[in-house]
N, C-alpha and C positions, 0 to 999 in steps of 0.2 A: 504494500500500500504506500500511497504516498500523502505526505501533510501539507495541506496549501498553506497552511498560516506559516509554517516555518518553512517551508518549501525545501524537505528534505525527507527522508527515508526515515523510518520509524525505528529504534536501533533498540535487541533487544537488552535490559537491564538486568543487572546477575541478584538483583534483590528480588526481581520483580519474575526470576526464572520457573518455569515450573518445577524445573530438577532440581535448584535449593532449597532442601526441606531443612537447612541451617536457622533460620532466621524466623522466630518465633513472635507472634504476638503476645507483650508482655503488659504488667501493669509496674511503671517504672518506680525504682525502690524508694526514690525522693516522695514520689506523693503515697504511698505505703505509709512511709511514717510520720510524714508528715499529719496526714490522713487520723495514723494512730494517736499522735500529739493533740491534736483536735479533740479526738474521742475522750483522752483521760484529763485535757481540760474541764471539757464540758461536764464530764464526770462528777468531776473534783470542785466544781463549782453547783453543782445539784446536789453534791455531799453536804456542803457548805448551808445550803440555804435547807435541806432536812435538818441540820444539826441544831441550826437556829429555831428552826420550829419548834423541835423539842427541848429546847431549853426555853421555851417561850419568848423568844424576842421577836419570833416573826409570828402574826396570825394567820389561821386557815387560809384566808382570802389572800393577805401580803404574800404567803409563801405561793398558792397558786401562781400567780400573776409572775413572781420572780421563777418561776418555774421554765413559764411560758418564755419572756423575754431572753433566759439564759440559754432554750431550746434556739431560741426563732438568733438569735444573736452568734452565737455557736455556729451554728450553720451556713448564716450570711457568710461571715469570718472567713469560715472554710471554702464556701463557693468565692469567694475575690483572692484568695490565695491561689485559689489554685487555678482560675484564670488567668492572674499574673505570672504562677509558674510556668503553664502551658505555652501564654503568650510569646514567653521569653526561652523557651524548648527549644520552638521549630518557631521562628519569626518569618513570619510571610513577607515583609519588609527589611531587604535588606541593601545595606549603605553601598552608593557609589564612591571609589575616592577618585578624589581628582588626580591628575598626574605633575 
């Protein structure tokens, strides 16, 4: 076949080979634990505001609510982290230098 936009031959790639059965789809170890650090945050902080309840400084209702916000907070955190990460992985935009 041939490609009009780049007006060249289609050339095969040794990632993209079918005989490379080398090259595995993985989940990369940075957001693994990053991932995990998240988790035992938010953990660690749900721990925090049960302890407060029962020791009475938070009310039924105060601790619901901090429940919620440490869930819903937690999570954003993690999803703009790890947009940032990816972002900065594989940059779709990358720099020309001058000469």
């Amino acid at each position: 076949g041939y490609c009009f936009v780049t007006h060249r031959r289609p050339t095969q790639h040794k990632a993209l080979s079918p005989y490379n059965k080398t090259i595995t789809m993985a989940l990369p170890a940075q957001v693994a634990t990053g991932t995990f650090l998240y988790l035992i945050m938010g953990a660690a902080l749900l721990g925090l505001v049960f302890a407060s309840r029962l020791t009475g400084r938070f009310s039924k209702d105060n601790a619901d609510i901090a429940n919620v916000v440490i869930v819903i907070c937690t999570f954003s955190t993690w999803l703009f982290w790890l947009c940032a990460w990816m972002h900065q992985w594989h940059p779709l935009i990358k720099p020309i230098y001058g000469e």
